[in-house]
C-alpha positions as CSV (number, residue, x, y, z in Angstrom):
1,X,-75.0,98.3,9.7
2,X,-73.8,95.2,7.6
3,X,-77.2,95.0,5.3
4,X,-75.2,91.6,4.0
5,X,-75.5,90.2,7.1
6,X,-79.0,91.2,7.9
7,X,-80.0,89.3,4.6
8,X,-77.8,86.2,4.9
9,X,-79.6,86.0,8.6
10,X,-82.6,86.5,8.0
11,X,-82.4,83.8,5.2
12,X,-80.6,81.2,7.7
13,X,-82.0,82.0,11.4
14,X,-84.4,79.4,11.5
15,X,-82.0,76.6,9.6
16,X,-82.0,74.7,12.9
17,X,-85.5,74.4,12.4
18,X,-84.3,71.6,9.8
19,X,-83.2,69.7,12.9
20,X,-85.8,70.6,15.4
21,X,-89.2,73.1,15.8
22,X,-88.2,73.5,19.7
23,X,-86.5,76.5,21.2
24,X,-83.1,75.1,20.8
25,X,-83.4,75.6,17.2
26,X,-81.3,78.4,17.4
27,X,-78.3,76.8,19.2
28,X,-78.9,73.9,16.5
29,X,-78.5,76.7,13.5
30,X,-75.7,78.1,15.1
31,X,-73.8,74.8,14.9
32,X,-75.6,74.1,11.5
33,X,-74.2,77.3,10.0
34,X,-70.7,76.4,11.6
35,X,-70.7,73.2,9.9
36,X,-71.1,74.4,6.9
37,X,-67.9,76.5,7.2
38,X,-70.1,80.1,7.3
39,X,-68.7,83.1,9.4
40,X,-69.2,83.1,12.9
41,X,-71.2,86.2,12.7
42,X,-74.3,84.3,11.3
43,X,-73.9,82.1,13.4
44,X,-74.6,84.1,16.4
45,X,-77.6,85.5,14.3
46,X,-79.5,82.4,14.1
47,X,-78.1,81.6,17.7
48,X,-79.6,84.8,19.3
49,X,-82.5,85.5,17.5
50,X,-84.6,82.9,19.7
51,X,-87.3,84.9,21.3
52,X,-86.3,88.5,22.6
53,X,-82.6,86.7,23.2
54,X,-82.3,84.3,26.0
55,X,-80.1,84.8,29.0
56,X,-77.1,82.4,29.8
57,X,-79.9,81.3,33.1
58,X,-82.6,80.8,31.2
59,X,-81.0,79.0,28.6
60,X,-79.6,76.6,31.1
61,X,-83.3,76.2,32.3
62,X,-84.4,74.9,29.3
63,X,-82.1,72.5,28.6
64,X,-79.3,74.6,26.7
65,X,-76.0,75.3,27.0
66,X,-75.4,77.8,29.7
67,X,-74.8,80.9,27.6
68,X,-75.8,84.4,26.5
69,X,-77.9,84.0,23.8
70,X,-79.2,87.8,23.6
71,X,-78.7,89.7,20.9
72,X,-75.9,92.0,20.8
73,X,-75.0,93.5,17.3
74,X,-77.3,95.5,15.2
75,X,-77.5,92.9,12.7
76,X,-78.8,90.5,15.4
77,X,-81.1,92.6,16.8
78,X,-83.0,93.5,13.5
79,X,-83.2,89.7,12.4
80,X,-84.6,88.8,16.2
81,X,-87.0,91.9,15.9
82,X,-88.1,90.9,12.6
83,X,-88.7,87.5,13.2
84,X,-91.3,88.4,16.3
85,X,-93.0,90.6,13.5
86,X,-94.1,87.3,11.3
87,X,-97.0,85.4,12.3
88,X,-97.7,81.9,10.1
89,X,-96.2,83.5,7.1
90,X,-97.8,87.1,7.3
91,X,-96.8,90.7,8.6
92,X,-97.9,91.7,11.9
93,X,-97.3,94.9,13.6
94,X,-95.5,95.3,16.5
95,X,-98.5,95.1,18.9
96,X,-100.1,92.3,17.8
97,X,-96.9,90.3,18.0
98,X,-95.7,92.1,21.4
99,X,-99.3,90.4,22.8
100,X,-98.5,87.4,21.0
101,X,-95.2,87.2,22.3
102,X,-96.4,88.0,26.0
103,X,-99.3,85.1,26.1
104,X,-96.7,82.8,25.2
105,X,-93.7,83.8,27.6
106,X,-96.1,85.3,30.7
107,X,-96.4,88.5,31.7
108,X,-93.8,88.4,34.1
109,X,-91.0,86.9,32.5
110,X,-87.6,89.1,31.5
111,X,-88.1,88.5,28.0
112,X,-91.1,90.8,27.7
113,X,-88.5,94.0,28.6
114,X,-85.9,92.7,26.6
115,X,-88.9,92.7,23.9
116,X,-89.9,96.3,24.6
117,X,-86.4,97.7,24.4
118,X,-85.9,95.6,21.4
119,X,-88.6,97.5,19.7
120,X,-87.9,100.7,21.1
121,X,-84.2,100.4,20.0
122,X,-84.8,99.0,16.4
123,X,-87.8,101.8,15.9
124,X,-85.7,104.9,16.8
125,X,-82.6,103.5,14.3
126,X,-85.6,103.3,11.4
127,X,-86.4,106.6,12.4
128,X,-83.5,108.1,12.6
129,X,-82.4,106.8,9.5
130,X,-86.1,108.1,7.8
131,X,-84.9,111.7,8.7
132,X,-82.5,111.7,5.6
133,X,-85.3,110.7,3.3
């Protein structure tokens, strides 16, 4: 894992949000970053760290450009996790912000796996990596 990346991400995911508070503040931070002559790798981190990822389809359906916009790398994946996992500035634990998460997307949509596997993926690296400890 790139910890670099992880911390320049996290610190520049939600830069679109300088542009706009919608859900295409992602795509906006993604161009943002590019502007600004950053590696295309962050980039895709503030691009795909919109919800649990949104499909090429459901981008489309909500006004974006058709593309994948799920995380794909490590890197992305922890910033997208960890970004579900704040709540108005504070630390919330996983269920809290999977039910959070659910009541605003609906139980039925995609997202809500993507979610789950998100979490389950991200806890067994951190446990993994605890072994060594």
């Amino acid at each position: 894992m790139d910890v670099g990346l992880v911390e320049v991400g996290g610190l520049l995911h939600d830069v679109g949000r300088s542009r706009t508070h919608g859900i295409g503040h992602g795509v906006v931070g993604g161009e943002i970053v590019r502007e600004l002559g950053l590696p295309e790798v962050v980039a895709r981190v503030a691009e795909r760290h919109v919800g649990a990822g949104l499909t090429a389809e459901e981008a489309a359906g909500f006004g974006l450009p058709r593309r994948d916009f799920v995380p794909v790398t490590l890197e992305e994946k922890i910033v997208c996790y960890a970004d579900k996992l704040v709540a108005g500035g504070r630390v919330v634990g996983f269920d809290k912000a999977f039910e959070k998460f659910v009541e605003d997307v609906g139980v039925g949509s995609p997202a809500v796996g993507r979610l789950r596997e998100l979490h389950e993926e991200i806890s067994s690296v951190v446990d993994e990596s605890l072994r060594g400890i």
